[in-house]
C-alpha positions in Angstrom: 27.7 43.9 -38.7 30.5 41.8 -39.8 28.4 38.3 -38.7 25.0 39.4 -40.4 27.4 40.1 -43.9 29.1 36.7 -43.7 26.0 35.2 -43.0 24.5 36.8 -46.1 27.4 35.7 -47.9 27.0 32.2 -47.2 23.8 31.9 -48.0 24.4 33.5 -51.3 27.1 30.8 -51.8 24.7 28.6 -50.9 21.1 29.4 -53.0 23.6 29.9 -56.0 25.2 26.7 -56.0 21.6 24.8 -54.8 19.8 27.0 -58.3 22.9 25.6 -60.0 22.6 22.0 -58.4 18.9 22.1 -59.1 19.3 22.9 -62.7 22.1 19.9 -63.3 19.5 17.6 -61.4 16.5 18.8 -63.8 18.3 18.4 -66.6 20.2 15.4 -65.7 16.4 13.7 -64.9 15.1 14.8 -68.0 18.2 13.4 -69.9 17.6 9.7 -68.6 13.9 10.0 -68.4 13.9 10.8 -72.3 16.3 7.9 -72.8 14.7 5.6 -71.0 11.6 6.4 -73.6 13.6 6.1 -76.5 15.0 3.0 -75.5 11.0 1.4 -74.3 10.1 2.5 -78.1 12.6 1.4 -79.8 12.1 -1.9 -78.1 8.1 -1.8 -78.9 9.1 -0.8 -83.0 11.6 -3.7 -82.8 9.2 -6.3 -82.0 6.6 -4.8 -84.4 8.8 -5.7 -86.9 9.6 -9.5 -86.0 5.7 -9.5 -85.7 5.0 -8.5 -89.1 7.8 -10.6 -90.7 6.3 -13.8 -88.8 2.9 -12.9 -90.0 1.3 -16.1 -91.9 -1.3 -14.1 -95.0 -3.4 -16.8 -96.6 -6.4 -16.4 -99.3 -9.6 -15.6 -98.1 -10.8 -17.7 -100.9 -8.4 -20.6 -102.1 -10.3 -20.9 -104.9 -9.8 -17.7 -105.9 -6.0 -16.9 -107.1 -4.9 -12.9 -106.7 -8.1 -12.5 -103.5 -8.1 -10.8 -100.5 -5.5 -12.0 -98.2 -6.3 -12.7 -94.4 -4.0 -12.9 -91.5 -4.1 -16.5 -89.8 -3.8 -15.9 -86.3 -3.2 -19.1 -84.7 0.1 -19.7 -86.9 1.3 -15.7 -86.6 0.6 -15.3 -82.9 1.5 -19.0 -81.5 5.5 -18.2 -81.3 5.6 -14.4 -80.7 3.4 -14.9 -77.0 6.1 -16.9 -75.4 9.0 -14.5 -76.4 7.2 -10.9 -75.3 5.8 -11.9 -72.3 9.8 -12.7 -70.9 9.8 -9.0 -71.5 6.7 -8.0 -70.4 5.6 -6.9 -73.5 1.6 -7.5 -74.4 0.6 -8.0 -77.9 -3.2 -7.3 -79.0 -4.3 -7.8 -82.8 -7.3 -6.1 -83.8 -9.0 -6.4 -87.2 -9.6 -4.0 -90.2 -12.8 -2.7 -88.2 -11.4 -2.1 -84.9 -12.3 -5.3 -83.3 -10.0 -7.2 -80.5 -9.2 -10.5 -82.1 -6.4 -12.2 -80.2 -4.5 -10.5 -77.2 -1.8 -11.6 -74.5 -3.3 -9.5 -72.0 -5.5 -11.5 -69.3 -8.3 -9.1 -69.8 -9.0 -6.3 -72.7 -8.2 -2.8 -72.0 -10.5 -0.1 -72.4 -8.3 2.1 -74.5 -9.4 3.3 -77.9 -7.4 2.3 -81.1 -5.4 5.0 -82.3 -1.9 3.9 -85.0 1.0 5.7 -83.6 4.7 4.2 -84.5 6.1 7.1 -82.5 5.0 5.8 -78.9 2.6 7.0 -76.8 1.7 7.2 -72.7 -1.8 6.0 -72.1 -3.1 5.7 -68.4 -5.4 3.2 -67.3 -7.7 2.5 -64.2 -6.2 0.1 -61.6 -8.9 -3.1 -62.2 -7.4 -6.0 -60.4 -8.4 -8.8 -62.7 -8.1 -13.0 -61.4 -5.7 -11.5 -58.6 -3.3 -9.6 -60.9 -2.9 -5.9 -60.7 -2.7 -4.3 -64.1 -0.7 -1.3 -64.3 -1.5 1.9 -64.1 0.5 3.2 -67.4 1.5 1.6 -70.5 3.4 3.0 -73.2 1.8 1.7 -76.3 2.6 1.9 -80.2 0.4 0.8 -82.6 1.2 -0.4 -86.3 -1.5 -0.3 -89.5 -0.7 -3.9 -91.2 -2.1 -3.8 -95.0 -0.8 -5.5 -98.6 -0.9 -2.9 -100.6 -4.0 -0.9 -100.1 -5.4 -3.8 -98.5 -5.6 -3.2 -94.8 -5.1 -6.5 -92.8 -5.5 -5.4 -89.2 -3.8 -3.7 -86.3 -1.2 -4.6 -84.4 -0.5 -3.2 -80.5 2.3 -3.7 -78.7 2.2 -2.6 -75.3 4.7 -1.9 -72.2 4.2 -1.3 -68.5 5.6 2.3 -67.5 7.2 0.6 -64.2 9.7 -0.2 -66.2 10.8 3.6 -66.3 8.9 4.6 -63.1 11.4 2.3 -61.4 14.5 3.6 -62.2 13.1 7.1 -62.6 12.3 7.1 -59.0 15.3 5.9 -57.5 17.2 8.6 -59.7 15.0 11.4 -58.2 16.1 10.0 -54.6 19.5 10.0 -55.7 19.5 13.2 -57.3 17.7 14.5 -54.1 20.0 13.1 -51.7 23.2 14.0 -53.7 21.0 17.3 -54.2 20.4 17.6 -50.5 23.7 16.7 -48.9 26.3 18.8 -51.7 23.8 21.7 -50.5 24.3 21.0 -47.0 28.4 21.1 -47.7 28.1 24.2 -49.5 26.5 25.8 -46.8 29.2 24.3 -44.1 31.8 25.5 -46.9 30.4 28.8 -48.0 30.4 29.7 -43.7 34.1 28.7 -43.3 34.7 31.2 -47.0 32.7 33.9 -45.8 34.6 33.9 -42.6 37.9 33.6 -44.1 36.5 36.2 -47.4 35.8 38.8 -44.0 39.2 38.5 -42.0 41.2 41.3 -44.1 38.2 43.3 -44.3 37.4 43.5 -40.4 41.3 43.8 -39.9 41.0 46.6 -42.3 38.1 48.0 -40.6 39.7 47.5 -37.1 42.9 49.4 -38.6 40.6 52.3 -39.7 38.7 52.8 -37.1 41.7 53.1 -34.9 43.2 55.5 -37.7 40.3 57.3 -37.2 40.5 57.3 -33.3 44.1 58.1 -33.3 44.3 60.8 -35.9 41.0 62.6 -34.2 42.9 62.4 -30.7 45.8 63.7 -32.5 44.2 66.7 -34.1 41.7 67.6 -31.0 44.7 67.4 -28.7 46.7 70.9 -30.4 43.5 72.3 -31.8 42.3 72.6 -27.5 45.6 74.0 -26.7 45.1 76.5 -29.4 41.4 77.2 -28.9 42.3 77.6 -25.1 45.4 80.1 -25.6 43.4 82.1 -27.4 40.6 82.1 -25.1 42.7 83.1 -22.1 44.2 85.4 -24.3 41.1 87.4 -25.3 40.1 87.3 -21.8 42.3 89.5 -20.1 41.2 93.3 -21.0 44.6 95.0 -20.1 47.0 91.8 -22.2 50.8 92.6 -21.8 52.2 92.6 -25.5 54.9 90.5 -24.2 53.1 87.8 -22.7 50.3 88.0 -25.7 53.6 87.8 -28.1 54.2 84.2 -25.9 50.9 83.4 -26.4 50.8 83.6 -30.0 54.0 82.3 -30.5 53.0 78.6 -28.3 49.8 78.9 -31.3 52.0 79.3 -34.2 53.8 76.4 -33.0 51.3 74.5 -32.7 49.6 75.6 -35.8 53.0 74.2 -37.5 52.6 70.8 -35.8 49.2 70.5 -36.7 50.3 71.3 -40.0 52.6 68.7 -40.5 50.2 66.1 -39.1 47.8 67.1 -42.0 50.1 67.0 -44.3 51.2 63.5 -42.8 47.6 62.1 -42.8 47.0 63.5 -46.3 50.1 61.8 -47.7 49.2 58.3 -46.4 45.7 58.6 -47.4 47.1 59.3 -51.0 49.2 56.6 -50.9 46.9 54.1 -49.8 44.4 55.4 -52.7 47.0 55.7 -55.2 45.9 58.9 -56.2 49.3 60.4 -56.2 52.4 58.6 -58.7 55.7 59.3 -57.6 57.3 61.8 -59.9 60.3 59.3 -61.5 64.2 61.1 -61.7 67.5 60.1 -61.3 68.2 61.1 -57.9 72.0 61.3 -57.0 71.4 59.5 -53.2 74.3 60.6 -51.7 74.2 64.1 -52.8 70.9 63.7 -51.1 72.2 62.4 -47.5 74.6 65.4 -47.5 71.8 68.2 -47.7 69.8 65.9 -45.1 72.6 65.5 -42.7 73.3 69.4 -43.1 70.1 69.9 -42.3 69.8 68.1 -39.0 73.2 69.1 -37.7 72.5 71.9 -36.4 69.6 69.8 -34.3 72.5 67.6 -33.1 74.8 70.6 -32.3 72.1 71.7 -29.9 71.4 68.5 -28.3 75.0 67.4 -28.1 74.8 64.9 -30.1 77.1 64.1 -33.1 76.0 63.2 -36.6 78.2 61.6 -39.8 78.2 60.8 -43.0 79.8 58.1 -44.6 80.2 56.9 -48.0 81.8 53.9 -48.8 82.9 54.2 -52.7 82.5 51.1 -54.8 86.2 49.6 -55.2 85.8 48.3 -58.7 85.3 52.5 -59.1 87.2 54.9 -57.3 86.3 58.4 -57.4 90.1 59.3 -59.0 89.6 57.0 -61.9 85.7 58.4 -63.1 85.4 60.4 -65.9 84.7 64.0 -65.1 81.8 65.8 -67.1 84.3 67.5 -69.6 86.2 64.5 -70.6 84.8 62.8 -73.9 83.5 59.3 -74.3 80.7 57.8 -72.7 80.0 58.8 -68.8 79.4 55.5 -66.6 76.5 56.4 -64.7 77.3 57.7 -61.3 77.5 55.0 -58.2 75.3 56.0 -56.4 72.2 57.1 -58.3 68.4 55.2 -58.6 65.0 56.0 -60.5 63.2 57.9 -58.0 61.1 60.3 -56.7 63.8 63.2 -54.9 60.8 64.6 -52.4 59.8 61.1 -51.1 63.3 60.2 -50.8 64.2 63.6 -48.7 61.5 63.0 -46.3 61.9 59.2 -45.8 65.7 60.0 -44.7 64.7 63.2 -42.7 62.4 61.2 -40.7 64.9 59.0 -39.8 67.8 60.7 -39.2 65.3 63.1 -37.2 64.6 59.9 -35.5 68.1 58.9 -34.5 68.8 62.3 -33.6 65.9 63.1 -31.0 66.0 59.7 -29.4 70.0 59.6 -29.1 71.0 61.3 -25.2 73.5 63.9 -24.9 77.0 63.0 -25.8 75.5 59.7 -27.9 76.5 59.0 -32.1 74.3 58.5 -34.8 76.1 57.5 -38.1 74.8 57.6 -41.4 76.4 55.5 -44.6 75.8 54.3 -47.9 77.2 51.6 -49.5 76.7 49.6 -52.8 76.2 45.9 -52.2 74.7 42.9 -54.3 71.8 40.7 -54.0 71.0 38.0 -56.1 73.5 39.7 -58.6 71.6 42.9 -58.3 73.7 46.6 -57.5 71.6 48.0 -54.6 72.1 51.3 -52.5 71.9 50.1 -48.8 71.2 53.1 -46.6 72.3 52.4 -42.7 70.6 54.9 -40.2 72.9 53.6 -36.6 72.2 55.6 -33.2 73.5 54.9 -29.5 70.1 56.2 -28.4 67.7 54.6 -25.8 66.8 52.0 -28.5 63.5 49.8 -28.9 61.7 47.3 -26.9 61.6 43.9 -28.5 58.1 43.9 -28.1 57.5 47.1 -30.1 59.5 45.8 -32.6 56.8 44.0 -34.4 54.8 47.3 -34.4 57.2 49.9 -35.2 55.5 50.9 -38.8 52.3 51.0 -37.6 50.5 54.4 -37.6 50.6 56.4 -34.5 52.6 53.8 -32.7 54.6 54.7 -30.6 56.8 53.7 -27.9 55.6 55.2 -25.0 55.0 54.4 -21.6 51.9 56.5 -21.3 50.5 54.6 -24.9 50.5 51.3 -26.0 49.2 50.1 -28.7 46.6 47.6 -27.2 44.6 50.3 -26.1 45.7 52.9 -28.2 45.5 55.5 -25.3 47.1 59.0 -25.8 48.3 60.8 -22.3 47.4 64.7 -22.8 50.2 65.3 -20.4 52.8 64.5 -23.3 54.8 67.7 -24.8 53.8 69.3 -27.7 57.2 68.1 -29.4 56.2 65.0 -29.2 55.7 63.0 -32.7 52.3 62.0 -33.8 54.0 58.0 -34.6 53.4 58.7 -38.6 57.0 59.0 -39.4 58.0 55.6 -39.7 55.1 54.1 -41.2 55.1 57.2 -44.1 58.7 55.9 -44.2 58.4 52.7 -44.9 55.6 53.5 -47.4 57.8 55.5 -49.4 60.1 52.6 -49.3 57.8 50.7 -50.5 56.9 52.9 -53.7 60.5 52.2 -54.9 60.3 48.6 -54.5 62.8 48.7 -51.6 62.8 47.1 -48.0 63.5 48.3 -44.9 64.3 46.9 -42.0 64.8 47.7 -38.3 68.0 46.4 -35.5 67.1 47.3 -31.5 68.7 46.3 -28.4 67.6 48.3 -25.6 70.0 51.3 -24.1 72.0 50.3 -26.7 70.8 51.6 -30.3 68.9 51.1 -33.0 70.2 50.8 -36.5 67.4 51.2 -39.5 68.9 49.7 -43.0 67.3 50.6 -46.5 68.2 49.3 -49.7 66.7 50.8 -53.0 67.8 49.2 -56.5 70.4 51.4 -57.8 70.7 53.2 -61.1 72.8 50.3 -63.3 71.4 47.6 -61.2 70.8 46.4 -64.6 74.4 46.1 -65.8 75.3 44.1 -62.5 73.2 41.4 -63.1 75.2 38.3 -64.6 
């Protein structure tokens, strides 16, 4: 699918810039063609002119003063010959009536008298004539000569069209070859676009179809388990209330995670759409961290594992020297607030906490704190997430935000391969990457610190609230 669109791509690259080139060609031959013309009749009107200025009239009858005038043709004619025919230019004189009276040519031409000063293209048959070839073409203009309303003759002045065949046709094999060659290097380059133009989308395509795969894998796998309680349970004619109260308890759990992975999927999909706008408040982060911590103690309680929360206070602020809301004057804003939405915030923090939490063993630390610090002269709130869990392998690393990853023996994410033998408690690998899309709607970062057996540390910064009054 992905070659037969590239390949239509590049040849759409390559017919549009070939209709283009052709165009520039055609019009570029028509340009010099037309000049050449010009420049041929301007040439043929030029010598017209010296003609008729070397022109000798005499009397008819020198008897006879104010007579008809005649042209004398030996005296006119006797210096112009030499001079045209260096230019290839034939000269023919005809008289009042029509009649060839003196010509340069070696033998007359068979073409009818007809006065145009603007130039025109007559064709002639090829008659070799005493071993010459006459040409095929000439471009011609002929001039009325006359003394008042006396008409004295006619003069033709003739030019071979070689002389913009010629050039004509070695522009056409330029123009074809420049023609043919820039189309063959458009085609080359319009290939190697097409293929580069199709990278993000067969990565994107690659992505979704293994969104798809996972995300189906990850629904079938609780809707069976459901589906098959439910069967058992409506199989057994005599059910014991207790064991069907187990039975529908194992559904309703997990109906909920089935829930949340909806609810997961649905959230990424509307962030990746942009359908959904974070809802913008000032969010007071740390007053946030305690209700999350408070939260997920009572997880740690029952897993042994103990959870903290520590907030370093700016030292340029102590909380002893803040104005309290009854006191007058102007209230700094508080330390630690941002622009934010409080929701997307809650969950990107419960995730990881949650995170640090289940993957920390019995008797292990996880330690929460938030800190101001400055970057490039701007406040941020820097959020550190630190466990002593089993921490990350530095080959998952690089994959840690990618949907449904997760680092699991029984699933890598080569092959993407989910092992039905896994607990139901077991995340769906959304967490992080909804994290780190949340992050990413504030304009934050977030990055990620493993070492194997020894803990993982997650750090967040988000621009705080007067991140515009630190900046110098």
């Amino acid at each position: 699918m992905f070659q037969t669109t590239r390949r239509r791509l590049a040849l759409w690259y390559t017919t549009v810039t070939a209709v283009l080139l052709l165009l520039f060609a055609s019009g570029f031959y028509l340009y010099v063609r037309s000049t050449l013309i010009e420049r041929i009749d301007d040439t043929l009107n030029h010598v017209v002119e010296v003609v008729q200025r070397s022109l000798v009239l005499e009397p008819v009858d020198f008897h006879k003063e104010g007579g008809p005038l005649r042209i004398n043709i030996e005296a006119s004619f006797r210096n112009n010959a030499d001079t045209v025919e260096d230019d290839h230019i034939d000269l023919e004189w005809f008289s009042p009536e029509g009649d060839l009276l003196w010509s340069t040519l070696s033998a007359p031409l068979n073409v009818a008298l007809h006065p145009n000063s603007t130039g025109e293209t007559v064709h002639l048959p090829s008659q070799p004539s005493d071993g010459v070839q006459e040409p095929d073409l000439l471009r011609q203009v002929t001039q009325r000569v006359q003394v008042g309303r006396q008409v004295l003759g006619y003069l033709r002045v003739s030019h071979p069209w070689f002389e913009v065949t010629k050039p004509i046709r070695q522009l056409i094999f330029d123009l074809s070859l420049g023609t043919g060659l820039m189309v063959v290097a458009v085609a080359a380059i319009g290939w190697l676009l097409s293929g580069l133009a199709m990278q993000p989308v067969q990565a994107s395509y690659q992505q979704l179809k293994q969104f798809t795969a996972d995300a189906s894998h990850e629904l079938r796998n609780p809707i069976a388990t459901i589906q098959t309680n439910v069967q058992v349970a409506l199989s057994d004619p005599n059910p014991d209330p207790q064991w069907q109260q187990q039975q529908l308890k194992v559904v309703e759990r997990l109906t909920r995670r089935l829930g949340r992975l909806v609810d997961d999927l649905l959230f990424l999909a509307r962030q990746d759409s942009g359908i959904v706008q974070p809802r913008w408040t000032t969010v007071a982060l740390d007053a946030l961290l305690i209700d999350v911590v408070e939260e997920q103690q009572a997880i740690a309680l029952e897993k042994g594992v103990s959870l903290s929360l520590d907030l370093e206070e700016p030292a340029e602020n102590p909380p002893e020297h803040r104005p309290r809301n009854g006191s007058k004057g102007e209230i700094p804003p508080e330390p630690f607030t941002l622009q934010g939405d409080r929701d997307q915030l809650a969950r990107l923090f419960t995730n990881l906490v949650g995170n640090a939490v289940q993957y920390t063993p019995v008797g292990g630390r996880v330690e929460v704190m938030l800190q101001q610090v400055k970057r490039n002269h701007i406040v941020q709130l820097q959020v550190q997430v630190r466990d002593t869990g089993i921490g990350i392998p530095l080959e998952a690393l690089p994959h840690i935000f990618d949907r449904f990853y997760r680092v699991d023996p029984a699933r890598t994410h080569e092959n993407a391969e989910i092992s039905i033998a896994k607990p139901a408690t077991t995340g769906s690998g959304l967490g992080l990457a909804i994290a780190q899309a949340i992050v990413e709607n504030h304009q934050g970062n977030i990055v990620v610190e493993s070492k194997p057996e020894q803990g993982t540390t997650f750090v967040v910064a988000l621009t705080g609230h007067n991140a515009s009054s630190a900046r110098v």
